[in-house]
C-alpha positions in Angstrom: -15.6 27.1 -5.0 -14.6 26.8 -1.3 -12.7 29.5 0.3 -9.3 30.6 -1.0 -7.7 29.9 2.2 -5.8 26.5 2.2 -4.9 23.9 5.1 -1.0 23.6 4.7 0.6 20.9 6.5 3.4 22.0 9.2 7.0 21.0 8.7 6.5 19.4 12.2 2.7 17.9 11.3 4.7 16.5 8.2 8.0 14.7 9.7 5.6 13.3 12.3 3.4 11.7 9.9 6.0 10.9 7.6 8.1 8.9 11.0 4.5 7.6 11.9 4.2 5.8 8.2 7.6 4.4 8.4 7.7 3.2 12.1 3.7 1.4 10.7 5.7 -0.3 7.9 8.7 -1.1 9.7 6.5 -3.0 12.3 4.9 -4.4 9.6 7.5 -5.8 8.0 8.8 -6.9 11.1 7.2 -9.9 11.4 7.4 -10.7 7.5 10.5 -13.2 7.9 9.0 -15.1 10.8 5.2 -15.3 10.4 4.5 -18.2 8.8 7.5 -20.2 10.7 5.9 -19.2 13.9 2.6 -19.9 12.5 3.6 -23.5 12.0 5.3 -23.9 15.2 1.6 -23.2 16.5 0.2 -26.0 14.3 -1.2 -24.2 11.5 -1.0 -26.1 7.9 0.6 -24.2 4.4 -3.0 -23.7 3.4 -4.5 -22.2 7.0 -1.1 -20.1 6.8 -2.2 -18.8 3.5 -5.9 -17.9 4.9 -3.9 -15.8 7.6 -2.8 -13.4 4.9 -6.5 -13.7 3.2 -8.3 -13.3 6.3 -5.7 -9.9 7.1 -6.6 -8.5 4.1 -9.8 -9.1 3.1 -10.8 -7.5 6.9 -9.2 -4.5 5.2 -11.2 -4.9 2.4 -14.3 -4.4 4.4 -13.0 -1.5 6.7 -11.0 0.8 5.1 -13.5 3.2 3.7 -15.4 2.5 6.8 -12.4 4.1 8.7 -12.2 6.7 6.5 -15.4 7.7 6.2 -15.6 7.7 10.3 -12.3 10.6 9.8 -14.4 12.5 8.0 -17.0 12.6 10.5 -15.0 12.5 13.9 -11.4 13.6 12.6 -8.4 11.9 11.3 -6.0 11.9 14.6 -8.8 9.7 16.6 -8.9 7.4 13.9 -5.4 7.1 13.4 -4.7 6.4 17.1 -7.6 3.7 17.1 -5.4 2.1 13.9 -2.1 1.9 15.7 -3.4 1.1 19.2 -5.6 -1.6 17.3 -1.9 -2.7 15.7 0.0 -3.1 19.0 -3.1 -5.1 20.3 -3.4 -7.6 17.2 0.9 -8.2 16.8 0.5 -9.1 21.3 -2.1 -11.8 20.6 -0.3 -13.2 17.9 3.0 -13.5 19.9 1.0 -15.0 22.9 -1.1 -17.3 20.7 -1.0 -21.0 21.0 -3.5 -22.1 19.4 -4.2 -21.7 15.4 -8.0 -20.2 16.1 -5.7 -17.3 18.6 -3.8 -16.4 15.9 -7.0 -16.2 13.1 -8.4 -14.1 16.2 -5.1 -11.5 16.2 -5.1 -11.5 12.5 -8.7 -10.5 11.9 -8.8 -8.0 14.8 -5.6 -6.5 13.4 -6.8 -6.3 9.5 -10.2 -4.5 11.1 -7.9 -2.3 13.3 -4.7 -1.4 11.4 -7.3 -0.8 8.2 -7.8 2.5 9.7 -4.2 3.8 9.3 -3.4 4.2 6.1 -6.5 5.5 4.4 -6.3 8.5 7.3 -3.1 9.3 7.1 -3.4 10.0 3.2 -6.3 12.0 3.8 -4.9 13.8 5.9 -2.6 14.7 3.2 -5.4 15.4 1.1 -6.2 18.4 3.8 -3.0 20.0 4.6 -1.8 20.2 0.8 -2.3 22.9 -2.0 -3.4 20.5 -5.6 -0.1 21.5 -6.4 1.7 20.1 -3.6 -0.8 17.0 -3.1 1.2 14.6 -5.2 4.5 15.5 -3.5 2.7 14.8 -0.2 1.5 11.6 -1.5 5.3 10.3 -2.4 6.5 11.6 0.9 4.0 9.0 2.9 4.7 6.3 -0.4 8.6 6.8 0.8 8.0 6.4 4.5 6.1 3.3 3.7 8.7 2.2 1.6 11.9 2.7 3.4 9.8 1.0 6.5 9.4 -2.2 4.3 12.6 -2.5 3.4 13.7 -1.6 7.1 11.8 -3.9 9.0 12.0 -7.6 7.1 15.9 -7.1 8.1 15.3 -6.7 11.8 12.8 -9.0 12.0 15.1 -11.7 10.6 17.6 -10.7 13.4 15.3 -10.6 16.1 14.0 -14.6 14.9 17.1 -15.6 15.2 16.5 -15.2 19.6 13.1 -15.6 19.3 10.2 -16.6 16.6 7.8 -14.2 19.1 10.3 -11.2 19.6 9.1 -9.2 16.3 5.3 -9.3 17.0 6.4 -7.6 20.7 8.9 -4.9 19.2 6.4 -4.6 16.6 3.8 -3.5 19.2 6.1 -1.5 20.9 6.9 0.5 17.5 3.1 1.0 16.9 2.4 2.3 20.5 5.9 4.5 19.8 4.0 5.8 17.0 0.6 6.7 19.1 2.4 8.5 21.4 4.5 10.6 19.0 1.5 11.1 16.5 -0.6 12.2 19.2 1.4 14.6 21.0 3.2 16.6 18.0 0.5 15.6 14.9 -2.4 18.7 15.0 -5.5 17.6 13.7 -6.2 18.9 10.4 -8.8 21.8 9.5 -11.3 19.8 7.0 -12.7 21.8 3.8 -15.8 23.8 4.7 -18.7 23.4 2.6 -18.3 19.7 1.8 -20.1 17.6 3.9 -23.5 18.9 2.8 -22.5 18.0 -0.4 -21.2 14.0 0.0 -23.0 11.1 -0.4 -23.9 8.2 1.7 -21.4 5.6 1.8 -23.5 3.2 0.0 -23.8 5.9 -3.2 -20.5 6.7 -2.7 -19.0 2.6 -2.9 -21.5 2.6 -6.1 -19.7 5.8 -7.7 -16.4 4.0 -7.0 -17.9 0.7 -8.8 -19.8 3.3 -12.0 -18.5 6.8 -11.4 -15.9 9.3 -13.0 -12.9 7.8 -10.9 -13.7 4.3 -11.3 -11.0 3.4 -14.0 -8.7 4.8 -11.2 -9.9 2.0 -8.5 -9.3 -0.3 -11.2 -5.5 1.0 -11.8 -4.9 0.4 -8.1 -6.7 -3.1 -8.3 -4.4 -4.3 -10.9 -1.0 -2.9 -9.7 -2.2 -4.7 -6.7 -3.3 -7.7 -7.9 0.1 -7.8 -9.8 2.3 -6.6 -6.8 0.8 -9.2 -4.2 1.4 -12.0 -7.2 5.1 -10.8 -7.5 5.6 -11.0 -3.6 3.7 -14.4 -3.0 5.8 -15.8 -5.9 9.5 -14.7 -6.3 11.2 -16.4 -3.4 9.8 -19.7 -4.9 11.4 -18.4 -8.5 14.4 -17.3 -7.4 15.1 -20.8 -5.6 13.6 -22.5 -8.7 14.9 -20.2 -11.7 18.6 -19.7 -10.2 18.7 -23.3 -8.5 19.4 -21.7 -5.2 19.8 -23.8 -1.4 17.0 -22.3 0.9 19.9 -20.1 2.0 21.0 -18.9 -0.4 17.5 -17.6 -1.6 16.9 -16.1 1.6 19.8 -14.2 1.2 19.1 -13.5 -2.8 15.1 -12.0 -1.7 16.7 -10.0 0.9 19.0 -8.2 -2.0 16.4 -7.8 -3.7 14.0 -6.2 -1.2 16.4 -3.7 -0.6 17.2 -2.7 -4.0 13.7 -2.5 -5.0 13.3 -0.4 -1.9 15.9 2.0 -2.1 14.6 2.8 -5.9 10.7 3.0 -5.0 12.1 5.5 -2.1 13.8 7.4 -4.4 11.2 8.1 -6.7 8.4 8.3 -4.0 10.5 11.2 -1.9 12.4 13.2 -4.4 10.5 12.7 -8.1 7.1 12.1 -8.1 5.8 15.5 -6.8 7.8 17.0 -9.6 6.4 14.4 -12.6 3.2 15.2 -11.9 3.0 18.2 -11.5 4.6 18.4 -14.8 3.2 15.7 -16.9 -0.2 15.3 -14.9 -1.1 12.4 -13.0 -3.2 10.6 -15.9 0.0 10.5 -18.1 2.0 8.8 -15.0 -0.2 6.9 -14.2 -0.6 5.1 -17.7 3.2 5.3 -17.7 3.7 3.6 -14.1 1.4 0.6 -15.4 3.9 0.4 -18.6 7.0 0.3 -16.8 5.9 -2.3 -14.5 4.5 -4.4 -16.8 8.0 -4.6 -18.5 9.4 -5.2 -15.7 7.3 -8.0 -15.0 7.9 -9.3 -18.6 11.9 -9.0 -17.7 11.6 -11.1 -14.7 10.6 -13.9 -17.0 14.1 -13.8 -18.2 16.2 -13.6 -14.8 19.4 -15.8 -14.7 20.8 -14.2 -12.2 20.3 -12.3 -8.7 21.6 -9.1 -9.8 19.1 -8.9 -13.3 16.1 -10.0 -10.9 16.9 -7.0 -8.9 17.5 -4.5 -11.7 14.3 -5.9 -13.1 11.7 -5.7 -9.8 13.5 -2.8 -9.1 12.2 -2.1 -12.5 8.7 -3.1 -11.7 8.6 -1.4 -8.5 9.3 1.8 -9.8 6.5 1.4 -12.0 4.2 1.4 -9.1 5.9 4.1 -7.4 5.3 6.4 -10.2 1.4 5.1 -10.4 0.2 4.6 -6.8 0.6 8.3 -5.2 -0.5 9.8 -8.9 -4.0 7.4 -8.2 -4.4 9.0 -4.8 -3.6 12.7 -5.4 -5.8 12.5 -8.3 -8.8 10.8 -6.1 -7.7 13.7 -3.7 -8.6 16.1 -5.8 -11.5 15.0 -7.8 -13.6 13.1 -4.7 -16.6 14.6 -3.6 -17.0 11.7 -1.2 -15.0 13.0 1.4 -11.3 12.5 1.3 -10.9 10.1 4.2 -13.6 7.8 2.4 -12.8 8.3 -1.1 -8.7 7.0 0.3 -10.5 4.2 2.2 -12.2 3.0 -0.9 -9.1 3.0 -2.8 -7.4 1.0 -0.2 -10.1 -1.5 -0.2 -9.6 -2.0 -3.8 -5.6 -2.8 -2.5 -7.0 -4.9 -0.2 -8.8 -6.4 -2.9 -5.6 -7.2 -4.8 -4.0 -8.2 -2.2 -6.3 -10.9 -1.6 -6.8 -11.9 -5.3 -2.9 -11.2 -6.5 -1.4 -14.3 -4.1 -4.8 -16.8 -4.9 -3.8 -16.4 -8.8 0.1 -16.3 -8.1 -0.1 -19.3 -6.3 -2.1 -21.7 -8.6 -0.7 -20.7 -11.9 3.2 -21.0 -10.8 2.8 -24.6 -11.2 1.7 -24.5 -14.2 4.8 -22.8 -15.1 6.9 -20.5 -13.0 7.0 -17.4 -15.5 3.6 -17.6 -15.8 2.4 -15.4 -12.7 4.8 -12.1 -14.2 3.2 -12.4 -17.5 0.0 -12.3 -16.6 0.3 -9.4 -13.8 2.2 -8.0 -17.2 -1.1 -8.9 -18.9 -3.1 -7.0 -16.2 -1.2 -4.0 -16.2 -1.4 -3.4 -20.1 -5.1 -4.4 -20.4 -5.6 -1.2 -17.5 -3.4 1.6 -19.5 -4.9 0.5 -23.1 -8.1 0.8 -21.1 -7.1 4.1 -20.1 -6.0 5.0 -23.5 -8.8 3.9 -25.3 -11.3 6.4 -22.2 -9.3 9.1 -23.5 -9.5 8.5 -27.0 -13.9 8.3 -26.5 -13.5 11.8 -24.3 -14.5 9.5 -21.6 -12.0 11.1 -18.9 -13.3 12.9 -16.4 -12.1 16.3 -16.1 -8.4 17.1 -15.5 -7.0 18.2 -12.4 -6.2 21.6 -12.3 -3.0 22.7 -13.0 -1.1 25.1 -10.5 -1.4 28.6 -12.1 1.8 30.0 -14.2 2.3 26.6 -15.6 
């Protein structure tokens, strides 16, 4: 056992990070609405548009626990600040590129770069929290990042309208907004003692991920990727198809939607997930995230209207708000990797979905536009019965501990 003494974040250290997450998504999103119009504008076919996304996330793949496992070593604020300055470089040269191979160039340097956000800034979670708060910390940073989502594909799409560049420039500026707040106000966090002698390489600690007590939870956030990315490639496509919509009038029916399924996955990120899991555990939320976004997957298939295809992604989405933070506090606690490695990992298994969730999407939607919600469904429910069925062999590792009186 290490020391009694635990890291607490600051009320300042926590509003900084949380502003940091949101202003990271926001830019993000930013450029949503007008990436792939700009990108053809440049030249670039449907199918080299769809290799920008893959080539952006499979470099993410590769260095996120790379990132992390350099903020164990050298600190989390370093790394972070490489992330966003990496950011603001990547969104410049693709608003200045003119060429496709420029914008392959800004894409892959800012899916190397940007990797090293994310993973840090939930590790550094993973230091400043008691267990008991760690989940709560968790849905804080799952709120920033979605409330900046939701955010940011609405002022892109009114910044387009003057110019298809203008979002990857206010974009950057957000990012280097970010460095300088993060830097100036964010402390950098005291690491556990007694650790480090203790972790593994990376190699042994990528093959524990793969074979190791926590791998069915890699797995849960490959699939809820996998079916996530699938859902967003897809359902501008079904809405136009399913609810015989004008271009228009889908935009306008995806935008409703994005901000309903926001709002409720900000919700439940910032106000209730702390509170579930500390009282159910994150095991049971987690099987119960993958079962509530399965069915509302399986709902989609049914849409006839805009309002029921919000009320069910919303559905979905809320799902994965309940499962996503409940994966990473648990990896919090229960790594002996290292937490900024041990996040990394898990957000190259994202990556991973990310990569493999739009591939799938894409292909099997002609062979019937339902098809791509009930297999993520599919996914989802093969994961928790997997879960289940570890559980019912004693195969689960050993449970978090409890905060004390409960």
């Amino acid at each position: 056992m290490h020391a009694p003494a635990q890291p607490r974040v600051t009320h300042r250290g926590a509003i900084v990070l949380f502003m940091a997450i949101f202003i990271v998504m926001m830019g993000f999103g930013i450029v949503l609405p007008v990436l792939q119009f700009y990108a053809r504008t440049v030249g670039a076919t449907p199918f080299q548009i769809g290799l920008l996304a893959t080539s952006y996330a499979f470099m993410q793949f590769l260095f996120a626990p790379l990132w992390g496992a350099a903020s164990d070593r050298v600190g989390r604020k370093p790394v972070f600040s490489v992330g966003l300055l990496g950011y603001a470089i990547s969104f410049v040269l693709f608003g200045l590129s003119h060429q496709v191979w420029e914008l392959f160039l800004a894409r892959i340097l800012g899916g190397i770069l940007s990797a090293a956000t994310l993973p840090t800034a939930m590790a550094y979670i993973g230091d400043t929290t008691s267990e008991e708060r760690r989940g709560g910390g968790m849905g804080m940073m799952g709120a920033a990042m979605g409330l900046g989502f939701t955010i940011g594909p609405g002022v892109g799409g009114v910044l387009g309208r003057h110019s298809l560049a203008l979002p990857f420039f206010v974009g950057a500026a957000l990012a280097l907004a970010t460095l300088a707040l993060s830097w100036g106000a964010l402390p950098e966090p005291e690491r556990r003692r007694g650790s480090s002698a203790a972790q593994p390489s990376r190699t042994d600690a990528i093959r524990l991920a793969l074979g190791g007590p926590l791998a069915f939870y890699y797995l849960a956030t490959l699939a809820g990727a996998f079916a996530l990315a699938g859902l967003e490639a897809t359902y501008a496509l079904f809405a136009q198809d399913r609810l015989r919509l004008s271009s228009a009038a889908g935009a306008g029916a995806i935008g409703v939607v994005f901000v309903v399924v926001g709002l409720v996955q900000a919700a439940i990120l910032g106000g209730l997930v702390g509170r579930l899991i500390n009282r159910w555990g994150e095991e049971r939320l987690v099987r119960g995230g993958l079962v509530l976004a399965a069915a509302g997957y399986l709902l989609i298939v049914l849409t006839h209207s805009v309002a029921t295809l919000a009320i069910y992604a919303a559905i979905a989405g809320a799902g994965h708000s309940l499962m996503r933070p409940s994966v990473a506090s648990l990896i919090s606690k229960r790594t002996t990797s290292g937490q900024g490695l041990s996040i990394g990992i898990m957000d190259s298994f994202d990556s991973l979905g990310r990569i493999l969730g739009p591939a799938w999407s894409g292909w099997i939607y002609h062979l019937g536009i339902g098809l791509p919600y009930v297999t993520a469904a599919i996914a989802l429910l093969l994961t928790a019965a997997a879960s289940v069925a570890a559980v019912g062999r004693g195969a689960e590792v050993a449970p978090s501990p409890r905060p004390s009186g409960e």
